[in-house]
N, C-alpha and C positions, 0 to 999 in steps of 0.2 A: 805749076801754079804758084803765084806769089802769096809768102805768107803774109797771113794779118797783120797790118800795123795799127796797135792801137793809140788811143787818143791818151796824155795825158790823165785827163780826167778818169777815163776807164780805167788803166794802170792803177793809177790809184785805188779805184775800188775793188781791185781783184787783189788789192796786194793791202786794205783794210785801211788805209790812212786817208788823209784830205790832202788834194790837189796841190796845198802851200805847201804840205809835210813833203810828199814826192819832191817837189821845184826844191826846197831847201837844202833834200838833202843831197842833188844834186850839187846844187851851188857850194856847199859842203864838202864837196869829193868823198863825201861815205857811200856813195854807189858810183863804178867806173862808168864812164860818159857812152854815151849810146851814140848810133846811127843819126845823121838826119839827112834831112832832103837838100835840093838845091834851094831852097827859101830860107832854111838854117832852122825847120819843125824838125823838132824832133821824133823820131823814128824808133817807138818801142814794138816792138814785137812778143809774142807769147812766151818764147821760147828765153825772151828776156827776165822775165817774170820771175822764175828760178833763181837764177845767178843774180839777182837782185836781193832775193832774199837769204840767199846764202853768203852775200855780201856784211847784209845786215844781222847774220847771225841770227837770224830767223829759221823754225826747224820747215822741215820739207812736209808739206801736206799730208796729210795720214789717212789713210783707206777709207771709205765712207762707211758708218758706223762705228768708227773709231774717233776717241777724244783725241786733240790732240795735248799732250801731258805739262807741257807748258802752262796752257790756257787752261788746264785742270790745278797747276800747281796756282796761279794769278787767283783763281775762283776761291781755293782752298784757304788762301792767307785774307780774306776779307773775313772780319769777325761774323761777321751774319750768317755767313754757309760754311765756317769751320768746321762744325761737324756734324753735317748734313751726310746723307749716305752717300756713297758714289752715284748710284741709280740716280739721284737727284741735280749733282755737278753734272753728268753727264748731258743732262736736260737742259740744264741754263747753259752748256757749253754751246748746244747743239745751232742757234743762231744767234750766237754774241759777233760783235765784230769792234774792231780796234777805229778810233778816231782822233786824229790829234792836233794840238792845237797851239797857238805862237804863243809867248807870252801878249798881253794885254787882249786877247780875244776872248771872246764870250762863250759858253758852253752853251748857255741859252740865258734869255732876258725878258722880262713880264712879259707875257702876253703871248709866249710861244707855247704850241700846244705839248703837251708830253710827248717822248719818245721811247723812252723807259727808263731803267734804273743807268746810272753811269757810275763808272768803277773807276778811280782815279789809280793809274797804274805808274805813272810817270807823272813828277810835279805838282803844283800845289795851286789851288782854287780855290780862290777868295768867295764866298755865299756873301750875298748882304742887300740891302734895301735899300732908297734913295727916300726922303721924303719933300714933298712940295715944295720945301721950301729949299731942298739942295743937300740938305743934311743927310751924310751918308751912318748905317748903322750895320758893323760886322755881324753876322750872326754866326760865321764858323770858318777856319780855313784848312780844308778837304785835301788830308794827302796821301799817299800810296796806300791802295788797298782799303781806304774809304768810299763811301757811296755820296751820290747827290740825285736829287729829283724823286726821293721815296715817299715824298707826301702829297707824290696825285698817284701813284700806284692805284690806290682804290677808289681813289675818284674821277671816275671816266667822265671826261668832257672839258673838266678843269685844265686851266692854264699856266704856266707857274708866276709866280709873284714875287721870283728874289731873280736879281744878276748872279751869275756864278761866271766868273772872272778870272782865267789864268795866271797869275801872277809869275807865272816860268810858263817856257815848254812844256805842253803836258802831253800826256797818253790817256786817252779813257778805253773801257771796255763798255759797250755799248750791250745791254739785255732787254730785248725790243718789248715792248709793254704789250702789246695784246700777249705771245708768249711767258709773259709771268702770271699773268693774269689766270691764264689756263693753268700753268703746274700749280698755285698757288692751290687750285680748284682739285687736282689733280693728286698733289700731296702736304696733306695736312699741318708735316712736318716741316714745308718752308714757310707756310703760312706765319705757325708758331715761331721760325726764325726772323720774321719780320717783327711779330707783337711783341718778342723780347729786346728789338733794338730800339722801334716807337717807345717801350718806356723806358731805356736808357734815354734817348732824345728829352724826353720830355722831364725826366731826371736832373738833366743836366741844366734844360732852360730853366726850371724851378730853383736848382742854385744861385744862378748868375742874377735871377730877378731877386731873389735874398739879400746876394752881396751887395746889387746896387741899393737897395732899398735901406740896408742895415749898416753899411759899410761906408765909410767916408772915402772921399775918391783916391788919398794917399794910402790909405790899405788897400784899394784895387790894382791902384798900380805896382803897388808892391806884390800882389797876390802874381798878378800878371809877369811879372819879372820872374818870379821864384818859380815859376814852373819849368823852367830851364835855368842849365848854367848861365846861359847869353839868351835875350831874344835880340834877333833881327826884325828889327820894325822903324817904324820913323814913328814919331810922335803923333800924325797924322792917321798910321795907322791901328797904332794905338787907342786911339779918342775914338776911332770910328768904330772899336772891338768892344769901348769900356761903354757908347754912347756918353760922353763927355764932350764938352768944347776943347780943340786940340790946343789953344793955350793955356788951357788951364793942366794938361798934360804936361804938356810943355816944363811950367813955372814947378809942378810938382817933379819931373826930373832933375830940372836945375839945382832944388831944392836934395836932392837926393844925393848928387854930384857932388854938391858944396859939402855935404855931409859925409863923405867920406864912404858913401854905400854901393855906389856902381860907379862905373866908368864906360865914357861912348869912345868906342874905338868905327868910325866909319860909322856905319849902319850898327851897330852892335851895341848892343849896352851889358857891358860884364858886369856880374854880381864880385866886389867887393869884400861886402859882410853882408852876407847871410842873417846872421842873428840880428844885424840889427834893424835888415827890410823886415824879419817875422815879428819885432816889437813895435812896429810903425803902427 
């Protein structure tokens, strides 16, 4: 009896990634090339699935009732479930699943309904809003070992209301919402891990509406810079993080440049002086 050949598509989902992720990394030659037909489909098989993932440095499937330690160590490094008991990782382990995405694709975009929490493992994810009139406004950008989509968690039925936007190749870890929903019910103590990250969230949005309110927009940019040695952004990305018009970013870089306080190398803008973005 002839083994099974599966489809593309299925491969994929037995091996946790999206359809493009499989095809790419083919095209990639990070998995050796498979069987195909006389049509030129290709021909994966079960038995391929293994050496696939052992290709990718992926560990070998773990006995059922067993975590596997990886996906315990991914769970362990998000601030939210750091230090949740194991009995707990083991739970959210128990149906997560990997998904991944090209650069410029979407994670999800208004109007899609939730699916659960997503665990940004790989790469980095633009959050933001579009308004009517085209105007785009950053609200966060989500990377390794950060969450997105936590504020329909408890609102069943709700749909989300922001673009979350790859800006690289990314990896998420996928924790399907009706299952959080129950451990949540379940154990009290991830609940409490959520209500302490909602008021970091909300922490933080209360800063940013200060700065803009209090703060002239060449201290924001300055603020915005000082948080790294270099940020990598375009000026466009910038106005869209500070909600500012990007020329007016812009003329305040220029301005910064002529002064002797940063330098654009490419995409990069090096900090200079320090002391004299903090007197800005």
């Amino acid at each position: 009896m002839s083994e099974e050949v599966l489809s593309t598509q299925e491969a994929a989902e037995l091996l946790g990634v999206s359809r493009s992720t499989l095809l790419r990394w083919f095209r990639q030659g990070r998995i050796r090339a498979v069987g195909r037909d006389r049509n030129g489909w290709r021909q994966i098989h079960r038995t391929d699935l293994e050496r696939i993932r052992r290709e990718l440095g992926e560990p070998r499937p773990v006995a059922s009732g067993q975590t596997n330690p990886r996906l315990r160590s991914y769970l362990r490094n998000v601030p939210t479930f750091r230090n949740l008991p194991d009995q707990v990782i083991d739970q959210l382990a128990e149906d997560a699943r990997f998904q991944g995405f090209l650069r410029g694709q979407s994670v999800f975009v208004p109007g899609d309904q939730s699916r659960g929490l997503y665990i940004v493992v790989k790469g980095r994810v633009r959050v933001h809003r579009i308004s009517l009139e085209g105007r785009e406004q950053t609200l966060r950008v989500a990377v390794p070992f950060q969450t997105l989509g936590e504020s329909l968690l408890f609102r069943p039925g709700q749909r989300h209301s922001n673009h979350a936007l790859c800006l690289e190749s990314s990896t998420t870890l996928i924790l399907p919402l009706a299952r959080l929903i129950a451990l949540t019910d379940a154990f009290p103590v991830l609940a409490q891990a959520f209500l302490r990250e909602f008021s970091q969230r909300i922490q933080d949005l209360e800063e940013r509406l200060e700065e803009t309110a209090l703060l002239t927009l060449e201290q924001r940019v300055a603020r915005l810079l000082l948080e790294d040695e270099s940020v990598e952004s375009s000026p466009r990305e910038m106005a869209a993080y500070l909600g500012a018009a990007r020329e007016s970013v812009s003329r305040v870089l220029l301005r910064f440049a002529k002064d002797g306080l940063v330098r654009k190398e490419g995409r990069v803008f090096e900090i200079l002086d320090r002391g004299g973005l903090n007197s800005v």
